[in-house]
TIMI-2910 file (N, C-alpha, C, CB; in pm, 1 decimal, decimal comma, always signed):
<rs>
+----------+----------+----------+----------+----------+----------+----------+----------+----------+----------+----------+----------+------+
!      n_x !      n_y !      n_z !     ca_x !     ca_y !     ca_z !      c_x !      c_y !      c_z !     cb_x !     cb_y !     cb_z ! resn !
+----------+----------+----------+----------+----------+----------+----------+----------+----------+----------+----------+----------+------+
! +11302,4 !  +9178,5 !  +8613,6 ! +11241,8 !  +9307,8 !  +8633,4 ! +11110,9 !  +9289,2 !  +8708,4 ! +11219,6 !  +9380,0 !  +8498,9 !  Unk !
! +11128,8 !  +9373,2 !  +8827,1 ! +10950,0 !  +9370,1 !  +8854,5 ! +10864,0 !  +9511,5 !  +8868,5 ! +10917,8 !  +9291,1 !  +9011,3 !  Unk !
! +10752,1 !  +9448,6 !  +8816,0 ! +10665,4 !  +9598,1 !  +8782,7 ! +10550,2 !  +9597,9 !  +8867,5 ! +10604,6 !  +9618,0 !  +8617,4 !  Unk !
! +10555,5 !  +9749,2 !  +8901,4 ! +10461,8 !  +9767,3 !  +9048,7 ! +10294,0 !  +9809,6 !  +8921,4 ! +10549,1 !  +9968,3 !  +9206,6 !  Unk !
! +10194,8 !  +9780,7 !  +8946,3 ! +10091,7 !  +9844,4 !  +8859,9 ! +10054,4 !  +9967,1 !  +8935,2 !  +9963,7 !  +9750,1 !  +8830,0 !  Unk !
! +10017,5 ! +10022,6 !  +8852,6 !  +9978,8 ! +10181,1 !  +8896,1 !  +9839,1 ! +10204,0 !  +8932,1 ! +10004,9 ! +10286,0 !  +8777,6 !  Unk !
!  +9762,4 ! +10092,7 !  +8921,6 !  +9647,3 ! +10086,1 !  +8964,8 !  +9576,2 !  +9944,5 !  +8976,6 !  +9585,1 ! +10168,9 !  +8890,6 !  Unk !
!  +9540,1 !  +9933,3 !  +9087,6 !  +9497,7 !  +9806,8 !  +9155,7 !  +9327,6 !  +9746,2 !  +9161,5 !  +9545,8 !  +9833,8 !  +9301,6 !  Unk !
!  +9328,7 !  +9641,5 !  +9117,2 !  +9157,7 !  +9660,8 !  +9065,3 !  +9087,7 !  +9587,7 !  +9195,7 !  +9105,8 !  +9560,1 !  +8884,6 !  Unk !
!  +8974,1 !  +9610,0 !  +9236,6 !  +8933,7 !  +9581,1 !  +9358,2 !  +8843,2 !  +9456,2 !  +9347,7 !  +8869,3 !  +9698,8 !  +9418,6 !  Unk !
!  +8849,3 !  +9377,4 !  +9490,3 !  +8773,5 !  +9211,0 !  +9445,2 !  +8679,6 !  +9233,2 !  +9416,3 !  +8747,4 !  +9092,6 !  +9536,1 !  Unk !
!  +8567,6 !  +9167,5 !  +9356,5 !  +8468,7 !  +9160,4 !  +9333,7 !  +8436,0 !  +9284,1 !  +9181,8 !  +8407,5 !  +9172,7 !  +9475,6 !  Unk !
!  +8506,6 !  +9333,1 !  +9153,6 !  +8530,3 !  +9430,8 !  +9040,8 !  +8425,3 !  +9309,1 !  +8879,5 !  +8772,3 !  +9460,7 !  +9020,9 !  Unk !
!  +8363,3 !  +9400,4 !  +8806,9 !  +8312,6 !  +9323,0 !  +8774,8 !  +8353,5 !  +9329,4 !  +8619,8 !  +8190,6 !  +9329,1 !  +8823,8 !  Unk !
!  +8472,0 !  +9448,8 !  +8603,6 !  +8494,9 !  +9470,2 !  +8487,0 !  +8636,1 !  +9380,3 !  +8495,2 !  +8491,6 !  +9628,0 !  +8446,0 !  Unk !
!  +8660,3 !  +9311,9 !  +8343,8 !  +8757,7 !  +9253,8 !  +8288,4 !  +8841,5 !  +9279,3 !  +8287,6 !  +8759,2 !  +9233,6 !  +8214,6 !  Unk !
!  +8948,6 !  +9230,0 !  +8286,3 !  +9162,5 !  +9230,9 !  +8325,4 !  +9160,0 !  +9270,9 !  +8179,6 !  +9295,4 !  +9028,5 !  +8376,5 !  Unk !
!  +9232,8 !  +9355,1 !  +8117,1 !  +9256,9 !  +9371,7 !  +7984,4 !  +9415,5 !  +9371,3 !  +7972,5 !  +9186,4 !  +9502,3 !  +7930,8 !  Unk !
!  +9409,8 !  +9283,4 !  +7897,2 !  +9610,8 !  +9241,7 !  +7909,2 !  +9625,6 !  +9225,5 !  +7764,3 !  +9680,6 !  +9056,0 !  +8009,9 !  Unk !
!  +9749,3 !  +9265,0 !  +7719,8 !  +9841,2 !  +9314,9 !  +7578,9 !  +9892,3 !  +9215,2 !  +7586,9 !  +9945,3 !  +9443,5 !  +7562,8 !  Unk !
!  +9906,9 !  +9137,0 !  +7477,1 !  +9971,1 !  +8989,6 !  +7464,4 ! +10057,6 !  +8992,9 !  +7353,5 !  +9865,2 !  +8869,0 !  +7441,6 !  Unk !
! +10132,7 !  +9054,6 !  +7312,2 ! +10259,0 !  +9069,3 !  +7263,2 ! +10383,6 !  +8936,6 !  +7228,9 ! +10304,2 !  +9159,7 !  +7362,2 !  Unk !
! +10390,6 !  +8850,4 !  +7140,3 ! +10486,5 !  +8782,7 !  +7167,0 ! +10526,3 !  +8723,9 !  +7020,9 ! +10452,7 !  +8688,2 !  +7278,3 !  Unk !
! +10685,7 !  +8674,4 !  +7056,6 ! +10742,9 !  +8665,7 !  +6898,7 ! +10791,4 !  +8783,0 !  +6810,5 ! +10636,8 !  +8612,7 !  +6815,2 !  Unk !
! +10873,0 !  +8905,0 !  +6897,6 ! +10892,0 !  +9022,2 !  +6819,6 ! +11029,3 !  +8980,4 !  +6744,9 ! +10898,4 !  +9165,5 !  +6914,1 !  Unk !
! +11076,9 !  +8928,5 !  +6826,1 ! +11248,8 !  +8903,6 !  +6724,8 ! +11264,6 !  +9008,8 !  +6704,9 ! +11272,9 !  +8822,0 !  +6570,2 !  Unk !
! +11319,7 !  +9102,2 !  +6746,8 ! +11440,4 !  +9212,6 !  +6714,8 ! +11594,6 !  +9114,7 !  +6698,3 ! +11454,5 !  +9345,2 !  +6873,6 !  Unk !
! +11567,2 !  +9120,3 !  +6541,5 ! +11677,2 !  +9049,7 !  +6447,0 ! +11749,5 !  +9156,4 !  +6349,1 ! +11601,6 !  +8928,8 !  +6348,1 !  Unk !
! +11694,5 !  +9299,4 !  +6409,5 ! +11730,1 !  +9384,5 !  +6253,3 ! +11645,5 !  +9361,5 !  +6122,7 ! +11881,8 !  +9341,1 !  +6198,1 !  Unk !
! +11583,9 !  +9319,5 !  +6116,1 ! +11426,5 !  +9357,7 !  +6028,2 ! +11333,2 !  +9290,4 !  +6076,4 ! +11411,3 !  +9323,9 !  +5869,8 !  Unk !
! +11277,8 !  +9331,7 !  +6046,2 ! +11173,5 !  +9396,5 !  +5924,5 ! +11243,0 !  +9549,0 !  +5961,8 ! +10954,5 !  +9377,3 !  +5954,2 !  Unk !
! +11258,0 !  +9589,3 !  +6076,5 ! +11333,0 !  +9716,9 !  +6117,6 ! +11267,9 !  +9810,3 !  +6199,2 ! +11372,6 !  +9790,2 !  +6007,5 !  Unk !
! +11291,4 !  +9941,2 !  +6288,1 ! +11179,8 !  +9995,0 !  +6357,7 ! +11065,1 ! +10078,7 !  +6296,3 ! +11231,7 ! +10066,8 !  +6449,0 !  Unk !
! +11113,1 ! +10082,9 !  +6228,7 ! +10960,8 ! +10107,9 !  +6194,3 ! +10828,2 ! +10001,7 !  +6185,3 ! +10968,7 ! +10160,9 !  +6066,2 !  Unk !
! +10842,5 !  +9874,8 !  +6190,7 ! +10753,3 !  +9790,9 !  +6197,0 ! +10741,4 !  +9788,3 !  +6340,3 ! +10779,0 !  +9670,5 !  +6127,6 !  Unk !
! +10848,2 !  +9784,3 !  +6443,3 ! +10807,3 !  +9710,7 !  +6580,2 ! +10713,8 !  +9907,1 !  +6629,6 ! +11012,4 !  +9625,5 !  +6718,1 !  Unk !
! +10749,5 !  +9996,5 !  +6596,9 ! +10699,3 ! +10147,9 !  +6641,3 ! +10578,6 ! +10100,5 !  +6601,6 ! +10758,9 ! +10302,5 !  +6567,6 !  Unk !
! +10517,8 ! +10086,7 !  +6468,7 ! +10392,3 ! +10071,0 !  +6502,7 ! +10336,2 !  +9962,9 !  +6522,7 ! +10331,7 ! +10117,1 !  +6437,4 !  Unk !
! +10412,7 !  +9845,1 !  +6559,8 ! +10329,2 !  +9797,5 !  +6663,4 ! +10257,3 !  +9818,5 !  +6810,4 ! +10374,1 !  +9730,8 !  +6672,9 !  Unk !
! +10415,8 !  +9878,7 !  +6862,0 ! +10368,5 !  +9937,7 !  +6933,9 ! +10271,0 ! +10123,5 !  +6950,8 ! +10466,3 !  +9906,9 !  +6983,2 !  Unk !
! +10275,0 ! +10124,2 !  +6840,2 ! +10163,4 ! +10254,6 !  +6855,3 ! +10030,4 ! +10181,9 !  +6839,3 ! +10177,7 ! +10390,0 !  +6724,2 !  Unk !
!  +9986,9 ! +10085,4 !  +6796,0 !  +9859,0 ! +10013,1 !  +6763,3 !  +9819,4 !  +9984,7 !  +6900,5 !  +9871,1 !  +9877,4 !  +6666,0 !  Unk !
!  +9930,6 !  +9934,5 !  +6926,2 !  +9898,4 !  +9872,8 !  +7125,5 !  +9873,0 !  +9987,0 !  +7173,1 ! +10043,4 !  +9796,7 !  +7243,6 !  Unk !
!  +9887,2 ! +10092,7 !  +7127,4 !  +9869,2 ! +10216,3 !  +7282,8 !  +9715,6 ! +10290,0 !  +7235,3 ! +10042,9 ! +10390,6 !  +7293,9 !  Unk !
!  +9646,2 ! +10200,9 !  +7158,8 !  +9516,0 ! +10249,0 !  +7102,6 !  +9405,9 ! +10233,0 !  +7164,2 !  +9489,5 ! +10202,1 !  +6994,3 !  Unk !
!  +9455,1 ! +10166,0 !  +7278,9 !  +9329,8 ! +10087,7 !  +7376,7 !  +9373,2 ! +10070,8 !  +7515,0 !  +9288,7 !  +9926,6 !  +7325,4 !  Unk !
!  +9321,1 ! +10110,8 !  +7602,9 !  +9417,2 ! +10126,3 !  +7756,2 !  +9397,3 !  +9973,2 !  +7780,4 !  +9343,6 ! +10249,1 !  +7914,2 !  Unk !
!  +9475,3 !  +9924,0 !  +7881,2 !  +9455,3 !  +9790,8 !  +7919,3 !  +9549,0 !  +9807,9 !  +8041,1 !  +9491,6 !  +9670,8 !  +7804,2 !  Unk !
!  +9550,9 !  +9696,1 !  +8116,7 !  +9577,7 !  +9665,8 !  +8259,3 !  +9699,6 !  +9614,4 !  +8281,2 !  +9488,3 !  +9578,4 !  +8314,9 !  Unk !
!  +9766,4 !  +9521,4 !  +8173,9 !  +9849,7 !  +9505,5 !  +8177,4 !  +9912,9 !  +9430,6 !  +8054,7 !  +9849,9 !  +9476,2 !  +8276,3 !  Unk !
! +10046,7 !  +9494,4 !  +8056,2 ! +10110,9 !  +9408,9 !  +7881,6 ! +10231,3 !  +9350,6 !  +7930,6 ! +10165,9 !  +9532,7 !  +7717,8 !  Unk !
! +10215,7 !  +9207,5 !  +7867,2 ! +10273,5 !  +9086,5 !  +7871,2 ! +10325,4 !  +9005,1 !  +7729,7 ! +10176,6 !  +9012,8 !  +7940,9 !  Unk !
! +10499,4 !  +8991,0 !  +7767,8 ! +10556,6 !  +8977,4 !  +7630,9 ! +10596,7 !  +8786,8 !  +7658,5 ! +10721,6 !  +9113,9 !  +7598,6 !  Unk !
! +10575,7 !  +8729,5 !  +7537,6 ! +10613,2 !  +8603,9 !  +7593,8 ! +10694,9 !  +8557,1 !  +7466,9 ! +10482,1 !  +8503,4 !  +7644,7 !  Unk !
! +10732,7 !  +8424,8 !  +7447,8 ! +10794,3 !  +8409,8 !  +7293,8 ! +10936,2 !  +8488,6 !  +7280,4 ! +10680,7 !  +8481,2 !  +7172,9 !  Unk !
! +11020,8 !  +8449,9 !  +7158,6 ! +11136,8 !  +8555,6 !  +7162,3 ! +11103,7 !  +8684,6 !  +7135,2 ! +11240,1 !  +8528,3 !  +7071,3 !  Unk !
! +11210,0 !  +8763,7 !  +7220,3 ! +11177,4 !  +8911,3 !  +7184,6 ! +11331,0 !  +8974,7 !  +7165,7 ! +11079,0 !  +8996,4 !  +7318,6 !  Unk !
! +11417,1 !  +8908,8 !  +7205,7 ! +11566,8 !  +8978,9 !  +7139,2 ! +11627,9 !  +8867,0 !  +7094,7 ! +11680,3 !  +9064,0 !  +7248,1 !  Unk !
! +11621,8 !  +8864,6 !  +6955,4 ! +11744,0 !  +8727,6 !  +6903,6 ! +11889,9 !  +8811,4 !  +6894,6 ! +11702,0 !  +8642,1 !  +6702,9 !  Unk !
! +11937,6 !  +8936,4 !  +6891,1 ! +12041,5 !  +8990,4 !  +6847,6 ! +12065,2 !  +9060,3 !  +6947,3 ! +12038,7 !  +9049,6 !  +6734,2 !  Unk !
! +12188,2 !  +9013,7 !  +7060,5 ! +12160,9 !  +9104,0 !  +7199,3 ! +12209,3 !  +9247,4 !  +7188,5 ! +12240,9 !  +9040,2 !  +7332,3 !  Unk !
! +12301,9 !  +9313,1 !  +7086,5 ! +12270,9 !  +9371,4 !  +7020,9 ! +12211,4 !  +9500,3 !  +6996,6 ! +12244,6 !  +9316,6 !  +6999,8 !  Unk !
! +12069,0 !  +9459,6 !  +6951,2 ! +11966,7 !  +9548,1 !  +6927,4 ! +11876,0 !  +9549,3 !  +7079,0 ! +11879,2 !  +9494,9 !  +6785,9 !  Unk !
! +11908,9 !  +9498,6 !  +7233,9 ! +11841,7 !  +9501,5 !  +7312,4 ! +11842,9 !  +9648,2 !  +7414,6 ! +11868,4 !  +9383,2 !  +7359,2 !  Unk !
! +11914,3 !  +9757,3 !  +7371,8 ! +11912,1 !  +9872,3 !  +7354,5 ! +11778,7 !  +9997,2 !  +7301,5 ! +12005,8 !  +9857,2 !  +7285,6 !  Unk !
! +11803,2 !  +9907,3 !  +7159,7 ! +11693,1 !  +9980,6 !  +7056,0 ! +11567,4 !  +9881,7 !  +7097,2 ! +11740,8 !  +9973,3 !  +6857,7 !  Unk !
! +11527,0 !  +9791,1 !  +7133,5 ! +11438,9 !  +9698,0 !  +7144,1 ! +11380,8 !  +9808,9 !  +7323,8 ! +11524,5 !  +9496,6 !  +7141,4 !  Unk !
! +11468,2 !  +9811,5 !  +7388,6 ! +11371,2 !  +9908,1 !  +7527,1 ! +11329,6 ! +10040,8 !  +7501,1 ! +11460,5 !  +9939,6 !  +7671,4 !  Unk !
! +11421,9 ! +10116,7 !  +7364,2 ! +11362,6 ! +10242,4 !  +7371,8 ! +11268,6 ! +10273,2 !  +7284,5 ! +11445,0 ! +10331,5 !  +7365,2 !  Unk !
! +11208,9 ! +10133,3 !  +7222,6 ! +11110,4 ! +10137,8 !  +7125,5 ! +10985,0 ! +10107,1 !  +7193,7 ! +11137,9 ! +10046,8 !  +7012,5 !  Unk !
! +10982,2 !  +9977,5 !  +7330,0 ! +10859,5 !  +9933,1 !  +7378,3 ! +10884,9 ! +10021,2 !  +7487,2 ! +10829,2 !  +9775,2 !  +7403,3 !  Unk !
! +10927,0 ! +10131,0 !  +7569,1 ! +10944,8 ! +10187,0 !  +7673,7 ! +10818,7 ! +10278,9 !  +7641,6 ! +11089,5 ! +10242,6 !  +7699,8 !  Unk !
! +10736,4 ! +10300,4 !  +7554,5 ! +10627,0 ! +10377,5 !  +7581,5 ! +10504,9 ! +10284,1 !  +7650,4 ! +10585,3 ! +10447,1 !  +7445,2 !  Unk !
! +10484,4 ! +10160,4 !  +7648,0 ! +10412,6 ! +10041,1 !  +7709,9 ! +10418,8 ! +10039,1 !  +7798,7 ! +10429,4 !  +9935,1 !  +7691,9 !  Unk !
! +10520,1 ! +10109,0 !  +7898,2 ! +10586,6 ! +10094,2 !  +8070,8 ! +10451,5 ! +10195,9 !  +8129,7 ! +10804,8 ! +10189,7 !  +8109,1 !  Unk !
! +10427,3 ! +10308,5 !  +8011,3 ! +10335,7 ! +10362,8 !  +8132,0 ! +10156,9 ! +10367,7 !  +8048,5 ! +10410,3 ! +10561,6 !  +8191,8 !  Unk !
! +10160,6 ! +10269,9 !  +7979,1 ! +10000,8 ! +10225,2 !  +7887,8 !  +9913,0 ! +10169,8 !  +7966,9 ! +10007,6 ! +10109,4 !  +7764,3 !  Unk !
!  +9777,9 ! +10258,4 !  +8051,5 !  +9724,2 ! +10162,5 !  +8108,5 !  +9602,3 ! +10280,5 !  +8129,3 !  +9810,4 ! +10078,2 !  +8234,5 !  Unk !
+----------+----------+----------+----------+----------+----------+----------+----------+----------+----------+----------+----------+------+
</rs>
């Protein structure tokens, strides 16, 4: 997947990259969505520049359905 940013920070900019570091969700079917929702509602508490998932994030391919329509509010967090 590639993601265009919606806003481009200019050189010499003197304010900080603020990036969402997200990683290790395992969508395994629990803890269940309601834990990964508010994770991701916690993340949308603070604008940032860009969010970046690293670590597993779908062990059950599965749930990789319910796993995009849960972090699909992050696509436009910034």
């Amino acid at each position: 997947v590639i993601l265009h940013p919606r806003r481009l920070r200019p050189r010499g900019s003197s304010e900080s990259l603020r990036i969402l570091h997200l990683s290790d969700l395992h969508f395994i079917g629990c803890p269940g969505d309601d834990y990964y929702r508010c994770v991701v509602e916690e993340a949308l508490r603070e604008p940032v520049d860009l969010v970046v998932f690293t670590g597993d994030l779908i062990d059950e391919p599965d749930l990789l359905a319910r796993a995009i329509e849960i972090l699909q509010p992050l696509t436009s967090h910034a």
